[in-house]
C-alpha positions as CSV (number, residue, x, y, z in Angstrom):
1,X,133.8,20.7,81.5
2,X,136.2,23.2,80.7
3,X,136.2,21.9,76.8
4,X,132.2,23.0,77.0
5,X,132.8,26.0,78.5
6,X,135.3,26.9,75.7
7,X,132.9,26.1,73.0
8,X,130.2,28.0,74.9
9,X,132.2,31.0,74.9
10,X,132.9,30.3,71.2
11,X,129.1,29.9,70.3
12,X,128.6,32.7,72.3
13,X,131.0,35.4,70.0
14,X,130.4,33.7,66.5
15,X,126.7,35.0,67.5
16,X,127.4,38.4,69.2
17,X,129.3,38.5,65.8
18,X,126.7,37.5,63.4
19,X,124.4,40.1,65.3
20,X,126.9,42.9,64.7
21,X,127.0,42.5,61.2
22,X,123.3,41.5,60.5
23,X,122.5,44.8,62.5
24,X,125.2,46.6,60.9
25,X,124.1,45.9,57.3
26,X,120.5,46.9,58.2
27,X,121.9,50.2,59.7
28,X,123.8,50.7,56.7
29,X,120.9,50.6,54.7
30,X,121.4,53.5,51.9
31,X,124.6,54.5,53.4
32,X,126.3,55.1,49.9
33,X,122.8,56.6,47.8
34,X,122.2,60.2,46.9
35,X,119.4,61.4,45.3
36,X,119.3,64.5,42.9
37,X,117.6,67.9,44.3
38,X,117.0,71.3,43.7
39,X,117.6,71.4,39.8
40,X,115.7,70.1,37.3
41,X,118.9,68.2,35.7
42,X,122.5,67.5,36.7
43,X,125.3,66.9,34.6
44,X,127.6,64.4,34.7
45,X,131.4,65.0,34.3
46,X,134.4,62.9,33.8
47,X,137.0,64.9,36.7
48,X,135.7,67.3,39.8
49,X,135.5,70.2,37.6
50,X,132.5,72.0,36.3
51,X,134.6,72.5,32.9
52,X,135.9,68.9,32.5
53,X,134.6,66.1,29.6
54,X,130.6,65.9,29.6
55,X,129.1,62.4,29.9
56,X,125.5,63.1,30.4
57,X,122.3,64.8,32.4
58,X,120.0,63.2,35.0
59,X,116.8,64.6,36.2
60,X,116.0,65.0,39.5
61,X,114.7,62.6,41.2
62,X,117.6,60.2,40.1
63,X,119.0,58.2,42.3
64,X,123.1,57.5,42.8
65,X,125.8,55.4,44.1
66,X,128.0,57.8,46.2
67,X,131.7,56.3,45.7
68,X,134.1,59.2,46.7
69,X,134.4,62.9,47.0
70,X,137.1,65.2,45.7
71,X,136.9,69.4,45.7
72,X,132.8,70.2,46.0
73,X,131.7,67.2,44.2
74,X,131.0,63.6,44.4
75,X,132.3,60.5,42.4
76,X,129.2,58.7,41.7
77,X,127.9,55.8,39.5
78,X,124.5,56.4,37.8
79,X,121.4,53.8,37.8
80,X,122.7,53.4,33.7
81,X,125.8,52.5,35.0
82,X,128.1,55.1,34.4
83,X,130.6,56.4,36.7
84,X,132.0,60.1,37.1
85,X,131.2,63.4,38.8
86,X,128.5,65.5,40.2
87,X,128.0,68.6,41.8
88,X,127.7,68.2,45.3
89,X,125.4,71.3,45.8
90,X,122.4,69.7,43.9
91,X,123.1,65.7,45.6
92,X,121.2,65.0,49.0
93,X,123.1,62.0,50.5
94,X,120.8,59.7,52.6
95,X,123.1,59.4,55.6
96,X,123.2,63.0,55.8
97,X,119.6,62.9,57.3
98,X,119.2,64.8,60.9
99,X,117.8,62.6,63.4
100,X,115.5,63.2,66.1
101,X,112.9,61.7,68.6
102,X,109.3,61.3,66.6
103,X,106.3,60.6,68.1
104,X,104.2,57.8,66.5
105,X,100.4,57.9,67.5
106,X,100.2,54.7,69.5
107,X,96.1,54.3,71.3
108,X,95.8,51.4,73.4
109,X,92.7,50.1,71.1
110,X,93.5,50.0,67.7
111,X,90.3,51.1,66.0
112,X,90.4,54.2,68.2
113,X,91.7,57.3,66.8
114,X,94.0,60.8,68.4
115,X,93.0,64.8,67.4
116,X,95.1,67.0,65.8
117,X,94.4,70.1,67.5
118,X,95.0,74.1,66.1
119,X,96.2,74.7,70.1
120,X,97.0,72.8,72.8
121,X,93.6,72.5,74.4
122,X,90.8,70.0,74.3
123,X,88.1,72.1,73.4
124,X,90.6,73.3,70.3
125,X,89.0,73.0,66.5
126,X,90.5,69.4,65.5
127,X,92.6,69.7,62.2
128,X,92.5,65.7,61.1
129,X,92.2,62.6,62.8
130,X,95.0,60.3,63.0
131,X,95.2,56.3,63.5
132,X,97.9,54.2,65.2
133,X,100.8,54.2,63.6
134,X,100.9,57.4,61.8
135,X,104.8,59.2,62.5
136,X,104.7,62.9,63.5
137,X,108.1,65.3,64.2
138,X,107.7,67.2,68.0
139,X,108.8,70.6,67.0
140,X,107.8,71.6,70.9
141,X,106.5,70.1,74.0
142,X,103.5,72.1,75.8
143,X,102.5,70.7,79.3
144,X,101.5,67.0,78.3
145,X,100.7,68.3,74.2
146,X,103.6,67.6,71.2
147,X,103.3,70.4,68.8
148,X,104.2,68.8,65.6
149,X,104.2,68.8,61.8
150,X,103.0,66.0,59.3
151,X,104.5,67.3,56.2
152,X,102.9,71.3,55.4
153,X,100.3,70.7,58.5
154,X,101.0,71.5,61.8
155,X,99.2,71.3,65.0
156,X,98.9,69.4,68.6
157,X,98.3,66.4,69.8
158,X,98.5,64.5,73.3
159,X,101.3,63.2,74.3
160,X,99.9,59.9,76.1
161,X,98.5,58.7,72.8
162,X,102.1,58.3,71.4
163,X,105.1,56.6,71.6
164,X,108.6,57.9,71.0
165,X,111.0,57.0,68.2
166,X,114.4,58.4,67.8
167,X,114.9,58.1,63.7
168,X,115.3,60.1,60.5
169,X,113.2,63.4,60.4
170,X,111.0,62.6,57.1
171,X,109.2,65.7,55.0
172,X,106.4,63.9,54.9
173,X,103.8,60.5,55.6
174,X,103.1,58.4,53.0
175,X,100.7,55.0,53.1
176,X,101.7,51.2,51.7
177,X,99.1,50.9,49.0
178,X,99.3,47.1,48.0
179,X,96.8,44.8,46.4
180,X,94.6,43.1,49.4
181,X,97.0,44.8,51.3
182,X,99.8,42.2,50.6
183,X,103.0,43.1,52.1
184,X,105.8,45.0,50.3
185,X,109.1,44.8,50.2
186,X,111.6,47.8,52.0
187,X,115.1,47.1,50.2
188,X,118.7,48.2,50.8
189,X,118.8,50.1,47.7
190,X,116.7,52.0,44.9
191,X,116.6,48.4,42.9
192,X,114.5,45.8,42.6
193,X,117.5,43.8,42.7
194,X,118.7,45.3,45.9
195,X,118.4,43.3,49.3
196,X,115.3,43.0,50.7
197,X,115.6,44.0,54.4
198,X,112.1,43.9,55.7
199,X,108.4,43.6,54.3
200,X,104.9,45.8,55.4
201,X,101.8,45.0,55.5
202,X,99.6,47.2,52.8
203,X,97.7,50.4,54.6
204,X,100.9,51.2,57.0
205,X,102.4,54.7,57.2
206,X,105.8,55.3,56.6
207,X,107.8,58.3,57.1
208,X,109.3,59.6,53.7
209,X,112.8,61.2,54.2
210,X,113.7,61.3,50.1
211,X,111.5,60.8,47.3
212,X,113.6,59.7,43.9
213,X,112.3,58.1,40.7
214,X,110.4,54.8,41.3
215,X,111.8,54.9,44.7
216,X,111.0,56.3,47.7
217,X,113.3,56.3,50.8
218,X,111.3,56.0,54.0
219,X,111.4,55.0,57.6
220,X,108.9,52.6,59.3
221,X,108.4,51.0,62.8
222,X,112.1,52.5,62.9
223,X,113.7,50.9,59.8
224,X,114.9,52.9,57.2
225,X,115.5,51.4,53.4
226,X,113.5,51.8,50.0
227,X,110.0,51.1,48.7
228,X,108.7,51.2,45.6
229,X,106.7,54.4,44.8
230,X,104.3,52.3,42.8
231,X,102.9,51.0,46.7
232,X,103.3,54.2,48.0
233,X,100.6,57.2,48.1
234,X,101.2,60.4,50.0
235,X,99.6,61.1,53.2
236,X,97.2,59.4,55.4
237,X,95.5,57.0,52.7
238,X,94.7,53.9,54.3
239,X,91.2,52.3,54.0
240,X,89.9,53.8,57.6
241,X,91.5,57.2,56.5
242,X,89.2,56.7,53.3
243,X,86.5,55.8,55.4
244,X,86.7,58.7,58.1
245,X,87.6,61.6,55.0
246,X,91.1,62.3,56.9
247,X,92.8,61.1,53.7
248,X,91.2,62.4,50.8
249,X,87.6,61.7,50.0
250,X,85.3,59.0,51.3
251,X,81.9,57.5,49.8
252,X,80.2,57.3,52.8
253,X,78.8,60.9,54.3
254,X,75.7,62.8,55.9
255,X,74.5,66.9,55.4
256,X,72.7,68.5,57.9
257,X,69.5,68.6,57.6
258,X,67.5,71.1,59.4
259,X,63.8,71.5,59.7
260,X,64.1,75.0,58.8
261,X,66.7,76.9,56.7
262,X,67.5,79.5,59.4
263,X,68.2,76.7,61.8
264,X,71.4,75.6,63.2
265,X,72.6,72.2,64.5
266,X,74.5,72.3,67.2
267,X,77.6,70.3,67.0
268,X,78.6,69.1,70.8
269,X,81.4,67.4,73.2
270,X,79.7,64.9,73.7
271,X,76.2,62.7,73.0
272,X,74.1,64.9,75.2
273,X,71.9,68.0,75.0
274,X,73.3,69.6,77.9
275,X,77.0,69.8,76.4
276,X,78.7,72.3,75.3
277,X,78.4,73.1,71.8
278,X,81.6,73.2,69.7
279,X,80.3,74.2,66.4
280,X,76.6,75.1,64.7
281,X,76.0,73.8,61.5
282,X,73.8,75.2,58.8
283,X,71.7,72.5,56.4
284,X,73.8,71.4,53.4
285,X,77.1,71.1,55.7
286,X,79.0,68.1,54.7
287,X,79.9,65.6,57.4
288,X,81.9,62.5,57.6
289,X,80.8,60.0,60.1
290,X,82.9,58.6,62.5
291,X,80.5,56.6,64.2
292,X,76.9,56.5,63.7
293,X,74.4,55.7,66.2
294,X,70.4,55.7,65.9
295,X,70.1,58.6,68.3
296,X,73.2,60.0,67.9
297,X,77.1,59.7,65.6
298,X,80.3,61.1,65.9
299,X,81.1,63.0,62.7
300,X,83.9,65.4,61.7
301,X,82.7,68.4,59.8
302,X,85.2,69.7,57.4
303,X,83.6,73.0,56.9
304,X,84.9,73.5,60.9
305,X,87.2,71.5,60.9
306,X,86.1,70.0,64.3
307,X,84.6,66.5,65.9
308,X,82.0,66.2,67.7
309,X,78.5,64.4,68.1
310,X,75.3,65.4,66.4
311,X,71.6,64.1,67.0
312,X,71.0,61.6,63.8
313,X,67.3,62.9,63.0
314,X,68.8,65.9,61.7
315,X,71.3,64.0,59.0
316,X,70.5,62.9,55.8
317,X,72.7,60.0,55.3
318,X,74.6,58.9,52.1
319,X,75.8,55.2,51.6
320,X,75.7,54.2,55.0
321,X,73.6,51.6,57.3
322,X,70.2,52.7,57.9
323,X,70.3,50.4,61.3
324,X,74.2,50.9,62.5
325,X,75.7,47.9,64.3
326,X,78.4,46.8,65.7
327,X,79.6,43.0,67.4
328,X,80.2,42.4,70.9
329,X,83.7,41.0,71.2
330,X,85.1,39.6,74.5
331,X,89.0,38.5,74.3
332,X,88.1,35.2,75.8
333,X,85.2,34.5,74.0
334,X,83.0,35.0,77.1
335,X,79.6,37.0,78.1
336,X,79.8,41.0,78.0
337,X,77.8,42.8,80.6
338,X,74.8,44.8,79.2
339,X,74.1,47.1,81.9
340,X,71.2,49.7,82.7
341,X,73.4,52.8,82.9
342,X,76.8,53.9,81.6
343,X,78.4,52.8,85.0
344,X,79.9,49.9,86.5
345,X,77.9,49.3,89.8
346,X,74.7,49.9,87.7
347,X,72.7,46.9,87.3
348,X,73.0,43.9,84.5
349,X,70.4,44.5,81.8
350,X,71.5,41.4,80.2
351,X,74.1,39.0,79.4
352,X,75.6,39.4,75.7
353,X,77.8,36.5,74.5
354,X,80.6,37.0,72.1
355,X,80.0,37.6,68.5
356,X,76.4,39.2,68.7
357,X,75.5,42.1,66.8
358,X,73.8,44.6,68.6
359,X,72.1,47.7,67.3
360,X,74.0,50.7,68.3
361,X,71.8,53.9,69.9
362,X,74.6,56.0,70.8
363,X,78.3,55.7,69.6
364,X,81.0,56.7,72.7
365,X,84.2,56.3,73.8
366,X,83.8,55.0,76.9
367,X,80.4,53.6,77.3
368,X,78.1,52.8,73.7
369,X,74.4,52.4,74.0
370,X,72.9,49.7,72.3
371,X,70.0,47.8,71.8
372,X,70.1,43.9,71.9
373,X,67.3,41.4,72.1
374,X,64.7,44.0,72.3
375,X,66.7,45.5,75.7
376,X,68.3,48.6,75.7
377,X,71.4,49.3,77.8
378,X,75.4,50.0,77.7
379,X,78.3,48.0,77.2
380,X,82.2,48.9,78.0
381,X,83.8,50.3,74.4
382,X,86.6,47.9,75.3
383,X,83.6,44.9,74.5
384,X,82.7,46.4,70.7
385,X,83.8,46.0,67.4
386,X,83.0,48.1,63.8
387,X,84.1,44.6,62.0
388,X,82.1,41.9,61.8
């Protein structure tokens, strides 16, 4: 007994030990790596001295091994190999990063998407949308609203859409660009030879706290280490950022079409005539749609800058479905509830089973109404997907 309990014990440290240093070596990821800022090149010396032996220039950009410091400079060894001294005003170590709690936009269904407001207000013009996942540094806290930055733009979102993570503050968001969205490596150093701590799925933001030549160093999911910047594009570039025109471009659009020049469309709250009207839009204004209904989509207009829902007969619609629909989905593969009004005491319509594709009326958040079977009615949000 006493002989198991000893090697129990024993078991029990060897792995509380391996932990330590598996966990340790992933901490330590970049510890010793500096990458070369705020001059164009950076000289090389042989002793701490700005007057001492030359032994070459490195753009910036470059990346370094950090081996010592003496007087204001570092004792480095260059990607080429070489070893000597650099000026330790124009070399941004990597574990000289401030740290801080970041708030990563988390909704509870994934194909939903949180504002970025001007002001901390509901009815606020909406800067961009933003998708799960995407990092954000809280400069404030406003009464249930973050005030925070994503890179040069600033603005507010809720704070019940996100989660906190206390990591490096990055300068920016950049998105894993990978062929069929194949995962990428995140390594311990700014080598393809270097460790390879974790891998990423292809269209997932990542925080960038140092951009160097060929390698970027970023943080994701709380992991820190270095990509390649050949799978990395800056800012919100995934394929439903493409889609919605949040990160640069998108195929698919509508323009308002009026029936008269001096008209304006009124751009709402909500998918009703008796909401209140966020925006008017004059024929010609481009909108991205966010989801398109029959009688109804949710678009973003740029021109405003704000979301909001517009009546589809007055849209002209480019390279997108002239029926919209979308597939019931029920987590256990069961019936879905098509119901008369947008309410759950209101009475079944019909019963939808799982995997039918329904014509969608009027897009929503909470309710969507549809057509199926030649019935019209409303199903629970929760009970749709975009993807067939």
């Amino acid at each position: 007994m006493k002989a198991r309990l000893k090697r129990s014990l024993a078991f029990g440290l060897a792995m509380l030990l391996v932990f330590a240093l598996t966990t340790g070596a992933i901490g330590a990821a970049g510890d010793n790596y500096a990458v070369i800022t705020g001059t164009d090149t950076l000289n090389l010396r042989a002793d701490a001295s700005s007057s001492s032996q030359w032994l070459g220039t490195y753009n910036r950009g470059a990346w370094v091994t950090i081996l010592d410091n003496k007087n204001n400079f570092y004792l480095v060894t260059t990607s080429d190999g070489k070893t000597g001294y650099m000026s330790k005003n124009y070399l941004a170590p990597v574990q000289s990063l401030p740290y801080g709690n970041v708030a990563i936009v988390n909704n509870q269904k994934e194909s939903a998407f949180l504002n970025l407001r001007t002001t901390p207000s509901f009815s606020a013009p909406v800067v961009t949308i933003l998708y799960n996942g995407v990092p954000l540094n809280i400069l404030a806290t406003n009464n249930g609203w973050y005030q925070v930055q994503m890179g040069t733009v600033t603005g507010y979102v809720r704070s019940d859409f996100t989660y906190l993570s206390y990591q490096p503050l990055g300068s920016g968001v950049a998105t894993i660009k990978t062929p069929n969205n194949t995962a990428v490596n995140m390594r311990s150093g700014p080598s393809g030879s270097a460790s390879v701590l974790w891998q990423f799925a292809g269209d997932r933001y990542v925080a960038v706290l140092y951009k160097g030549t060929g390698w970027w160093y970023v943080c994701i999911d709380g992991h820190v280490g270095f990509i390649s910047s050949d799978y990395l594009q800056e800012g919100l570039q995934s394929a439903r950022d493409i889609a919605a025109g949040s990160g640069g471009g998108t195929s698919s659009y509508a323009e308002v079409n009026n029936p008269k020049s001096t008209q304006k469309l009124n751009l709402r709250e909500t998918p009703s005539t008796a909401a209140d009207v966020v925006a008017r839009l004059s024929s010609g204004a481009k909108l991205t749609v966010l989801r398109q209904g029959t009688q109804w989509c949710q678009v973003y207009a740029q021109g405003v800058a704000a979301t909001g829902y517009v009546m589809t007969q007055y849209l002209k619609l480019y390279n997108l479905p002239s029926t919209p629909s979308i597939t019931i989905r029920h987590p256990q593969g069961s019936y879905v509830n098509l119901r008369s009004s947008p309410a759950m005491t209101s009475s079944i319509v019909a019963r939808m089973s799982s995997g039918s594709n329904v014509t969608v009326l009027i897009p929503g958040t909470d309710w969507v109404k549809i057509q199926y079977g030649g019935q019209t009615g409303y199903v629970i949000e929760y009970f749709t997907s975009y993807e067939n």
